[in-house]
N, C-alpha and C positions, 0 to 999 in steps of 0.2 A: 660591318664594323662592330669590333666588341668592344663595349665597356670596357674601361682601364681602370682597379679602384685607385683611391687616389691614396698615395704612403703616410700613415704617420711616422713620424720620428720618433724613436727611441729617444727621450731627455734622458740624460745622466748626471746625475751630479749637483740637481738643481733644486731638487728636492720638492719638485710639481712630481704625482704619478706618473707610477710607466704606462697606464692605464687611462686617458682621459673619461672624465663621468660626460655621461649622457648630457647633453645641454637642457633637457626638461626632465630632469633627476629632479629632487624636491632639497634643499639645504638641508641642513644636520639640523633644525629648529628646535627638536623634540625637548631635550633637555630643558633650555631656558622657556618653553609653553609649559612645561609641566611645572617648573618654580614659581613660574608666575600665576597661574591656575591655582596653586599651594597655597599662596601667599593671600590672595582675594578670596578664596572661601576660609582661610582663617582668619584674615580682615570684617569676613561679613559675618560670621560667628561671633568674635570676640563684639561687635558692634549690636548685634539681636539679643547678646546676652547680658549687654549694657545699658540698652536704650527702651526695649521692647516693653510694654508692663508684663508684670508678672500673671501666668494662668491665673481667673477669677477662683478662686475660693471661698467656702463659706466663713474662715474666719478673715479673708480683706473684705471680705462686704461688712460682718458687722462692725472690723473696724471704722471702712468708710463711712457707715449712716452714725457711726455713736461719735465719730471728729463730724461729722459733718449740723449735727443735731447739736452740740456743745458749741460749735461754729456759728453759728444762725444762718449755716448755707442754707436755706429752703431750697431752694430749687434742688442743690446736690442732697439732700436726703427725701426728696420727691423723687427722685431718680431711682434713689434705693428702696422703698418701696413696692410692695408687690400689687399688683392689676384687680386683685378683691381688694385691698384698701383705697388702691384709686376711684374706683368704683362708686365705693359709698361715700367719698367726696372728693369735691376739688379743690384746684391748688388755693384757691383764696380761702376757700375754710379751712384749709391743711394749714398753711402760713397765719390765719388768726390764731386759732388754737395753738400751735408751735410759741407765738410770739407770747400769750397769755400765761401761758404755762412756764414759757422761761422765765419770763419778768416774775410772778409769780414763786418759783424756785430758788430764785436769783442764784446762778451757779457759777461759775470762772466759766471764760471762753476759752482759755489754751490749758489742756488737758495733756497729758501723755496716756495713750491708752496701753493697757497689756489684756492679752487675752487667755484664758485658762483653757478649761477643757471643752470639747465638741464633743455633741455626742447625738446621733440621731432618735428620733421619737414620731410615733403615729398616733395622729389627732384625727381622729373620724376618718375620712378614707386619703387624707394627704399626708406627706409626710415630711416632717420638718428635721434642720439642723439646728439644733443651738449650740451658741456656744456665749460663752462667761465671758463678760468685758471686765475688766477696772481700769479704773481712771485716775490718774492724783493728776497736784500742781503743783506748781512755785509759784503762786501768782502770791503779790503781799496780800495776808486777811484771808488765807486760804489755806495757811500751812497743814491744820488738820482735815481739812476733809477729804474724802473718798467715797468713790461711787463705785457700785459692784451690781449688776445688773446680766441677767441672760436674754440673749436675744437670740431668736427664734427666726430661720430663714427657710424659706423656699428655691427652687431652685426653675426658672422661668426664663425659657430661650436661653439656655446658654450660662446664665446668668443667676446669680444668687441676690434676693432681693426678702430685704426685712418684713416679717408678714406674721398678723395676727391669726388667728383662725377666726372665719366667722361667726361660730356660734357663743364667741366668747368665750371659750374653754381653757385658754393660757392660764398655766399659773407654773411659773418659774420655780 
C-alpha cells in the first residue's frame, strides 16, 4: 500500500496564500522587537543621563568639601578628605577644630560656589590638582563678602579627595 499525499486546495479569491506557511514558521515579530528594543535603550539612556551622578572630578570634589565645609556637614567633608589627613586625626578632632574655627570666622552657611582654573602641580613625589573656588551670598549682613580660596586634591580610589601635603609645603 502506497502513501496517498493528501491535497491542498488552491484558495482563490480569499486572499489567504496559495502557499500555506509551515505551522512552526516563526510570526513576522521582527519589526515591532526591534521598536520596542529602540524604544528601552533610549528610555534607559535618556534615564542614566538624568539620574546617574555625574563622573567624579577634581573640580565636583572641591566643590563638594567647600559647600560641605561652609555647610557644617562634618561627616560629608570627612568623606572628602584624603587618608594622610585622616590619619593624623580623627573624626572628633576633625569636627572640634572644624566647629572652632567656623564659630571663630563666623562665615554665611548658604554660599554659591564657582570654580576657576585647575591646574596640576607636584609636591615632593605626589601630585596634586588644584583648583580655585569662590564663594559669595545673599544671606542679609553678608552682601559684601567673598571667599576665594585654592584647594588642592588628590586623587585616591577612584576618587578625588581634598589633601594637604604632609610636610606642610601648601602654599596656594
Amino acid at each position: 500500500m502506497t502513501p496517498t499525499p493528501l491535497p491542498f486546495a488552491e484558495l482563490s479569491g480569499t486572499g489567504l496564500p496559495a502557499t500555506p506557511r509551515h505551522p512552526a514558521a516563526p510570526r513576522r515579530r521582527l519589526p515591532w522587537a526591534a521598536l520596542v528594543t529602540a524604544v528601552c535603550v533610549a528610555a534607559g539612556f535618556w534615564l542614566g543621563a538624568t539620574y546617574l551622578p555625574e563622573p567624579p572630578t577634581p573640580i565636583h570634589a572641591a566643590v563638594a568639601y567647600t559647600e560641605a565645609s561652609f555647610a557644617r556637614d562634618w561627616p560629608a567633608a570627612w568623606a572628602d578628605i584624603c587618608r594622610s589627613l585622616r590619619a593624623v586625626s580623627d573624626y572628633g578632632q576633625f569636627v572640634e577644630s572644624l566647629d572652632d574655627w567656623a564659630d571663630h570666622n563666623s562665615e554665611p552657611t548658604e554660599v554659591d560656589i564657582e570654580t576657576g582654573d585647575m591646574k596640576r602641580v607636584h609636591i615632593g613625589s605626589r601630585s596634586y590638582f588644584v583648583v580655585t573656588v569662590r564663594a559669595t551670598t545673599e544671606e542679609p549682613g553678608w552682601e559684601d563678602w567673598r571667599f576665594h580660596q585654592a584647594v588642592p586634591l588628590v586623587q585616591e580610589d577612584g576618587e578625588f579627595r581634598m589633601c594637604l601635603p604632609a610636610d606642610g609645603s601648601w602654599e596656594p
